[in-house]
N, CA, C and O atoms as a MOPAC input file, in Angstrom:
PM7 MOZYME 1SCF
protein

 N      0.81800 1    -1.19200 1     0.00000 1
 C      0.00000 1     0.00000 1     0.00000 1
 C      0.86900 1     1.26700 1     0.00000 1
 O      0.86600 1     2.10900 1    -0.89800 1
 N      1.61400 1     1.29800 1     1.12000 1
 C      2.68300 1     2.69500 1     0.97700 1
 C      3.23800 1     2.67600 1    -0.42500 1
 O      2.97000 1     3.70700 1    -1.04200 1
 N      3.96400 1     1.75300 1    -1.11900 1
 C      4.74600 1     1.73900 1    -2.07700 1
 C      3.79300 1     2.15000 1    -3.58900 1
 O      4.13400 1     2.88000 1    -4.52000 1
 N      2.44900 1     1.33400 1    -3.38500 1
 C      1.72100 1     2.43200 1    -4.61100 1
 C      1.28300 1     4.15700 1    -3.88000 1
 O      0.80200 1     4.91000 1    -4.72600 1
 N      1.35900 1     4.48200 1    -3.11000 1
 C      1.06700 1     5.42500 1    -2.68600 1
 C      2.00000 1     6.30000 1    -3.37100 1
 O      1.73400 1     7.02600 1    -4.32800 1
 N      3.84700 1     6.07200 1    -2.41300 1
 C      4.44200 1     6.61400 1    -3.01200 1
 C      4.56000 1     6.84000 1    -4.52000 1
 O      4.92900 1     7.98500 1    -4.78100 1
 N      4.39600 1     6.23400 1    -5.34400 1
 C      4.67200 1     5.88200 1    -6.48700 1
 C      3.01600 1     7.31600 1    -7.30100 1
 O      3.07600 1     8.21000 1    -8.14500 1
 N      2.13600 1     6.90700 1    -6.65600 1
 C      1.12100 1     8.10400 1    -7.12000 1
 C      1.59100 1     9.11300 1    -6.65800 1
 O      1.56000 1     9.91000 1    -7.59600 1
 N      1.97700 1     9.56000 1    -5.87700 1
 C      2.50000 1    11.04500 1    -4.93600 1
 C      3.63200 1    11.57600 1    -5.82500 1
 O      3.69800 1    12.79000 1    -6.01300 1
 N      4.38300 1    10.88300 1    -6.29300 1
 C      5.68600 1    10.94800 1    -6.91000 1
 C      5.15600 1    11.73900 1    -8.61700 1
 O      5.28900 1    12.82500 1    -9.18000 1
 N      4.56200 1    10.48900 1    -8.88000 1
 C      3.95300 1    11.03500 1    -9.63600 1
 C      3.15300 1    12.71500 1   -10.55600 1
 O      3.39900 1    13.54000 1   -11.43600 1
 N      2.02500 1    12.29800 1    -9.43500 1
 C      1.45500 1    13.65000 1    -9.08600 1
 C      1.85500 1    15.08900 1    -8.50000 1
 O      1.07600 1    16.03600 1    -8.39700 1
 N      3.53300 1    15.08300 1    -8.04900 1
 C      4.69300 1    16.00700 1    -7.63600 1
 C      5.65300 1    16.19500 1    -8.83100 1
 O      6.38700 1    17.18300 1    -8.86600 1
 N      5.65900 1    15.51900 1    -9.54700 1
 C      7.19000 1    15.14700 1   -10.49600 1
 C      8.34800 1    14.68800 1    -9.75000 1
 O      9.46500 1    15.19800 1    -9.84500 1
 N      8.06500 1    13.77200 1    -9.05400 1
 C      9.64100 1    13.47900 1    -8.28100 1
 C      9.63500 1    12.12400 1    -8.87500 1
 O      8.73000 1    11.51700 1    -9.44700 1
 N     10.78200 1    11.81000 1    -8.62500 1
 C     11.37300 1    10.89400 1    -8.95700 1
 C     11.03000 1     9.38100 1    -8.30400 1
 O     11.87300 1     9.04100 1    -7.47500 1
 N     10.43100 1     8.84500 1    -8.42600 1
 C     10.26600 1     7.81500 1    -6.91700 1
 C     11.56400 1     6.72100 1    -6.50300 1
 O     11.50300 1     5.85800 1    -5.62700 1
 N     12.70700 1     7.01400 1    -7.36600 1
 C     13.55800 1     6.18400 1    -6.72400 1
 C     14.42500 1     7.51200 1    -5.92200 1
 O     15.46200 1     7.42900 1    -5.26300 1
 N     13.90100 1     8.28700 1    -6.12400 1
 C     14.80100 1     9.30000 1    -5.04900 1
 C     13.77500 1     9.43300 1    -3.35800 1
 O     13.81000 1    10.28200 1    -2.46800 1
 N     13.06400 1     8.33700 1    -3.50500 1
 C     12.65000 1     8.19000 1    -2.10100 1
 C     12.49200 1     7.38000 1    -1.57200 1
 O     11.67600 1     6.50500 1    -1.85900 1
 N     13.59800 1     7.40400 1    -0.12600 1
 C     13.71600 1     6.01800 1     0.57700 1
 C     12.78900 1     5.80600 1     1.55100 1
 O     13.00600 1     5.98500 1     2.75000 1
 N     12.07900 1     5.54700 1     1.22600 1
 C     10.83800 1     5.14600 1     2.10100 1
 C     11.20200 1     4.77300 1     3.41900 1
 O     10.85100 1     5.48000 1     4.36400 1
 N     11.92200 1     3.65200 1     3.60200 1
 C     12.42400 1     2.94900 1     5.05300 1
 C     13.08700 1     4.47600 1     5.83400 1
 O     12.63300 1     5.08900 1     6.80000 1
 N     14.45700 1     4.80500 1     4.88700 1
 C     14.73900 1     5.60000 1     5.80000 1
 C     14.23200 1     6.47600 1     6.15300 1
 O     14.67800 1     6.81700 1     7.24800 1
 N     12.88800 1     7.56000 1     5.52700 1
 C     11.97600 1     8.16200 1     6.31000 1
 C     11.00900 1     8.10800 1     6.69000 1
 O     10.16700 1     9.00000 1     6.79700 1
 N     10.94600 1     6.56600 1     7.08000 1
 C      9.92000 1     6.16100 1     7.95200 1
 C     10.80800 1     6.16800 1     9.52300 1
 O     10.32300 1     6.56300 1    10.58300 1
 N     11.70200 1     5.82300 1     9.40300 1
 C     12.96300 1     5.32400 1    10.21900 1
 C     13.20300 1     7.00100 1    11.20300 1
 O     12.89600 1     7.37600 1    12.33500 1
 N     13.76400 1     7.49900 1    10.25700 1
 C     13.43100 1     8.68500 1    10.43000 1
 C     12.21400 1     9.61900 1    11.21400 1
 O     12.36500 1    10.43900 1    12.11900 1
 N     10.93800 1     9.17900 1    10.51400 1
 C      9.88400 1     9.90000 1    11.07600 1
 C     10.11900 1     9.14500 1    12.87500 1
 O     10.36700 1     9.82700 1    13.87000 1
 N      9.96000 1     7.68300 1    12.85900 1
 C     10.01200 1     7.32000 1    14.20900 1
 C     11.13700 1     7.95100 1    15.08600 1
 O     10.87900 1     8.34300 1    16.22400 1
 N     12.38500 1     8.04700 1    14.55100 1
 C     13.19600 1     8.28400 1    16.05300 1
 C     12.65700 1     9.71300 1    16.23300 1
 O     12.48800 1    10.07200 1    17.39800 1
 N     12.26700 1    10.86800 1    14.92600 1
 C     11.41400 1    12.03200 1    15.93100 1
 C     10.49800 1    11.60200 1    16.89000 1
 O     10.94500 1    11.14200 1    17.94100 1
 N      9.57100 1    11.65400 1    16.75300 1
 C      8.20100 1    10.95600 1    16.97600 1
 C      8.33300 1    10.36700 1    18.50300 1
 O      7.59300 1    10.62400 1    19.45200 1
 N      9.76500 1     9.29300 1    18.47100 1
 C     10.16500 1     8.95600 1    19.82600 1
 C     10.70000 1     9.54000 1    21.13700 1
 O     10.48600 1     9.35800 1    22.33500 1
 N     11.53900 1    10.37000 1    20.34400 1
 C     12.78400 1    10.92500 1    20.60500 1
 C     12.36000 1    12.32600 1    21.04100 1
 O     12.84700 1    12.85900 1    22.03800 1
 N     11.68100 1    12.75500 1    20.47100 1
 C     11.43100 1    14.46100 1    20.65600 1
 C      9.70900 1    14.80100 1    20.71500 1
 O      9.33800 1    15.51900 1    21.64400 1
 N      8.72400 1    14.31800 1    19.78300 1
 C      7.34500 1    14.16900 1    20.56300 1
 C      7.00300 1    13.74400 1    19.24000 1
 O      7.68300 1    13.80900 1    18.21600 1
 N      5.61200 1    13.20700 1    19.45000 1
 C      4.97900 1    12.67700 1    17.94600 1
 C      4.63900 1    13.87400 1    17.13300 1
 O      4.40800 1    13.29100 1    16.07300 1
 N      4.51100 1    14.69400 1    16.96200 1
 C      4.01300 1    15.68200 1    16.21400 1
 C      5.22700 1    16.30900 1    15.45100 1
 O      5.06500 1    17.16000 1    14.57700 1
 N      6.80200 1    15.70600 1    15.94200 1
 C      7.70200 1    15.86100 1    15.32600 1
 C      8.40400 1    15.32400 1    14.05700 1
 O      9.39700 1    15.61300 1    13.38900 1
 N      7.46000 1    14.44800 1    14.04400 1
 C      7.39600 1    13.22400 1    12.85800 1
 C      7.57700 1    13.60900 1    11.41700 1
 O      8.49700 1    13.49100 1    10.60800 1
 N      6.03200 1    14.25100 1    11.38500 1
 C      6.00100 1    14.80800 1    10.03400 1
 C      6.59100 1    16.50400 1     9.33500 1
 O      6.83300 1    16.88900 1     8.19100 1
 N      6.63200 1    17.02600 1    10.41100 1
 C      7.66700 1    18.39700 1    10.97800 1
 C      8.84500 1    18.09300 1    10.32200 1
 O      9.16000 1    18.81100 1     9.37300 1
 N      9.90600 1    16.71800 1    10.79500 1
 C     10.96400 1    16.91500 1    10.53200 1
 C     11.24100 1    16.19400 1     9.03000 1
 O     12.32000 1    16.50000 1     8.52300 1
 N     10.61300 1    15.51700 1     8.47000 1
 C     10.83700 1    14.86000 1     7.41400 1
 C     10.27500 1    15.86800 1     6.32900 1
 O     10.75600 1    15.87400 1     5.19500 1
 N      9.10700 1    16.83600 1     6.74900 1
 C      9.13600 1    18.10000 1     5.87300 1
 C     10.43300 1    18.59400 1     5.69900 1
 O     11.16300 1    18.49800 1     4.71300 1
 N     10.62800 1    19.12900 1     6.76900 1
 C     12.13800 1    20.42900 1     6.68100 1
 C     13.50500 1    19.23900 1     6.44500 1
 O     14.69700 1    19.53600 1     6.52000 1
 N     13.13800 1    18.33700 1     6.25300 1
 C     14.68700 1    17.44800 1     5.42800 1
 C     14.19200 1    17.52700 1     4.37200 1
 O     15.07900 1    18.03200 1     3.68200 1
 N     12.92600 1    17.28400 1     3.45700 1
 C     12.57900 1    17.49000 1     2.54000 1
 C     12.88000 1    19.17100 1     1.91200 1
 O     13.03700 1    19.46400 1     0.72700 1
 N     12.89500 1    19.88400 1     2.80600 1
 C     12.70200 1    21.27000 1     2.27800 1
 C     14.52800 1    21.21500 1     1.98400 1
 O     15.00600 1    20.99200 1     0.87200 1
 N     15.06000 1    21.38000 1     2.79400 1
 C     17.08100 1    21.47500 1     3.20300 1
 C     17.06600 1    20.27500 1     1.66400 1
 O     17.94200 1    20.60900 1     0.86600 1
 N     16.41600 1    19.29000 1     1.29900 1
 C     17.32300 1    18.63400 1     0.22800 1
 C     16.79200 1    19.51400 1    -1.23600 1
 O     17.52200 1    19.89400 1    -2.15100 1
 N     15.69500 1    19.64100 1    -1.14700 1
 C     15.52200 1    20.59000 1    -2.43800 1
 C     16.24300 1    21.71100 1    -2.83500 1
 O     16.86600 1    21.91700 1    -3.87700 1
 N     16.01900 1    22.59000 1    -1.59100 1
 C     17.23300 1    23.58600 1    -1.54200 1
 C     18.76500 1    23.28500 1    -2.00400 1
 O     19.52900 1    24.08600 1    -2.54300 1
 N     18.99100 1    22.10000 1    -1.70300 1
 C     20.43700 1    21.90100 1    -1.87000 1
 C     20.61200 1    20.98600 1    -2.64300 1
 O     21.63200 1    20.30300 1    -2.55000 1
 N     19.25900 1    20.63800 1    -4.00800 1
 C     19.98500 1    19.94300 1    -5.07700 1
 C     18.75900 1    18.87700 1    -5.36500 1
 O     18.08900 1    18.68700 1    -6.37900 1
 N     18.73900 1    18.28600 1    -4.12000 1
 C     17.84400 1    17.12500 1    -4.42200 1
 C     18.42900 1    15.78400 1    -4.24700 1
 O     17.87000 1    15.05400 1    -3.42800 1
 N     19.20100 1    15.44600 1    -4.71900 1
 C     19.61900 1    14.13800 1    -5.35000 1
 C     19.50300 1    13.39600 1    -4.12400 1
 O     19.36100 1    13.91600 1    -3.01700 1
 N     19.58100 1    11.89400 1    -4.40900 1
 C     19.46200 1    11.06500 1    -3.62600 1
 C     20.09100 1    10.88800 1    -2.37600 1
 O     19.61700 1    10.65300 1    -1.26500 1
 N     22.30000 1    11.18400 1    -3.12500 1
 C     22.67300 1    11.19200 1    -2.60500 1
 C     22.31700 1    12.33300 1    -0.74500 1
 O     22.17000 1    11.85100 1     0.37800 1
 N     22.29600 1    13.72100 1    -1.11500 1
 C     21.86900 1    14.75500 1    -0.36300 1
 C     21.14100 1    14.38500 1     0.70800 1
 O     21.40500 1    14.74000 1     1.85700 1
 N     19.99700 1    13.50500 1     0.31500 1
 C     18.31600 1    13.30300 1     0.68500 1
 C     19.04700 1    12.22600 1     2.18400 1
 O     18.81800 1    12.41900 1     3.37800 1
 N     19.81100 1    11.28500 1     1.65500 1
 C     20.36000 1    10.63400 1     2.57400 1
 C     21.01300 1    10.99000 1     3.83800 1
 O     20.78300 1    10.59500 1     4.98100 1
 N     22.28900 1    12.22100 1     3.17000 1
 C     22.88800 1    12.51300 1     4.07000 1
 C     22.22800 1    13.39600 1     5.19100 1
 O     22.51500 1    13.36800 1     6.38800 1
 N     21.17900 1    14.27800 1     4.49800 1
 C     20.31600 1    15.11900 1     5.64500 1
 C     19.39300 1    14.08100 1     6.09900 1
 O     19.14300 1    14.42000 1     7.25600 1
 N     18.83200 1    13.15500 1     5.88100 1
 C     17.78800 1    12.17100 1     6.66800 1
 C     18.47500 1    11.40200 1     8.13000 1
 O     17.89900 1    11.39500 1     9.21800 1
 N     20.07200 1    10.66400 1     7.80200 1
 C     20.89500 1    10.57100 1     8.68600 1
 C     21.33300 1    11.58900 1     9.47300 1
 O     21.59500 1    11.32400 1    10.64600 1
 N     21.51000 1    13.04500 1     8.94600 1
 C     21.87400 1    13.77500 1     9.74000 1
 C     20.78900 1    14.50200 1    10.99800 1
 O     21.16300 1    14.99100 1    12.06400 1
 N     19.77900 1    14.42300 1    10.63500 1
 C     18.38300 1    14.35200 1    10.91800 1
 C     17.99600 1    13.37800 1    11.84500 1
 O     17.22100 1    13.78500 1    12.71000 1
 N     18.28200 1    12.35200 1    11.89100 1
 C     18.16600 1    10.95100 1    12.37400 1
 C     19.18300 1    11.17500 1    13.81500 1
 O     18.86300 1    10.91100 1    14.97400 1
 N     20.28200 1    11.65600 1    13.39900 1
 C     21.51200 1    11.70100 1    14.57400 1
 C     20.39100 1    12.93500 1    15.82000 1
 O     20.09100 1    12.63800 1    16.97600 1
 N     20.11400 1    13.86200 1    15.31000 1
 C     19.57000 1    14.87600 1    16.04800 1
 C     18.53200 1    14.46500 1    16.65600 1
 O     18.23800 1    15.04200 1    17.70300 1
 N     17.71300 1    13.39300 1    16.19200 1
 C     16.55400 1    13.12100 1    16.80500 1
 C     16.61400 1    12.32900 1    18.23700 1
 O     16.12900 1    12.55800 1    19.34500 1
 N     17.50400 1    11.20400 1    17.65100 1
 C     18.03800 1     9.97900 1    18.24400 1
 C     18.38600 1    10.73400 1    19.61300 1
 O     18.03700 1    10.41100 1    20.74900 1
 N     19.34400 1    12.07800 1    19.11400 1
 C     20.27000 1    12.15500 1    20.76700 1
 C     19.38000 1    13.52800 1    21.83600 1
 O     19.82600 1    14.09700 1    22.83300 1
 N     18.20200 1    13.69200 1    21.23600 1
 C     17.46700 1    14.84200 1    21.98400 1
 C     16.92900 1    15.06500 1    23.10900 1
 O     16.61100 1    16.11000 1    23.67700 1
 N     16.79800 1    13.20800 1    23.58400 1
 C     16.75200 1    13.30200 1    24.67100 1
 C     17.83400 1    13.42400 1    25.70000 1
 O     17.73500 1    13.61000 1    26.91200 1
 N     18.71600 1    13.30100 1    25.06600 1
 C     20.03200 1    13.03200 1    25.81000 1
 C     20.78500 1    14.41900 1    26.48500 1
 O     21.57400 1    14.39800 1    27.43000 1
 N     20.38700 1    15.44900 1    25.84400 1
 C     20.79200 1    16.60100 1    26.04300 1
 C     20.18600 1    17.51000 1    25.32200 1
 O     20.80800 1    17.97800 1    24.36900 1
 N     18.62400 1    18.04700 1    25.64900 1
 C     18.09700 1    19.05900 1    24.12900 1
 C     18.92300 1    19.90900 1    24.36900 1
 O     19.90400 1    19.75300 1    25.09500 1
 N     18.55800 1    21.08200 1    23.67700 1
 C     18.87100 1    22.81100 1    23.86600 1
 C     18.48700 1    23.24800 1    25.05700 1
 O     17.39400 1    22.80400 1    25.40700 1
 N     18.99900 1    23.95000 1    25.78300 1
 C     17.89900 1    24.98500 1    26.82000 1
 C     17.43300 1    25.98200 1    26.27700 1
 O     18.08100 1    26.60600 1    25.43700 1
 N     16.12600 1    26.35000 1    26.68200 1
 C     15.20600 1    27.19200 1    26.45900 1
 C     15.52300 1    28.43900 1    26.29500 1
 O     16.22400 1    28.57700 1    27.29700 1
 N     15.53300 1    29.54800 1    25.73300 1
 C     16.00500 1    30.98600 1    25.85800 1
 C     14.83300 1    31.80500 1    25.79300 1
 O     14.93100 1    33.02900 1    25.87100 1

């Protein structure tokens, strides 16, 4: 079901559908979601989406900000920001 989904969405956007790794931003959506609150889920896989367009697109990119994304989520509980 996700995979024709993606594949219509892709579509209906002009993207590419092998430039989307499904697992890893599902993977992704969860350690927000876990890690920092559920409503962070779809928040952060937007604004990795937004940072890879901006900066090209390509697959490669999409990866490195989803992991880099992934690292931030993962460690938020561990030490967020303080508040200002």
């Amino acid at each position: 079901m996700i995979d024709d989904w993606v594949t219509e969405l892709c579509a209906a956007l002009d993207v590419p559908p092998d430039a989307v790794d499904v697992a890893a931003l599902l993977d992704l959506a969860r350690d927000a979601a876990h890690h920092v609150e559920r409503p962070a889920a779809p928040i952060t896989t937007y604004i990795v989406g937004l940072a890879a367009g901006r900066a090209g697109g390509d697959a490669s990119t999409v990866a490195e900000l989803t992991a880099r994304a992934g690292r931030l989520a993962r460690g938020w509980n561990a030490d967020p920001p303080e508040q200002t």
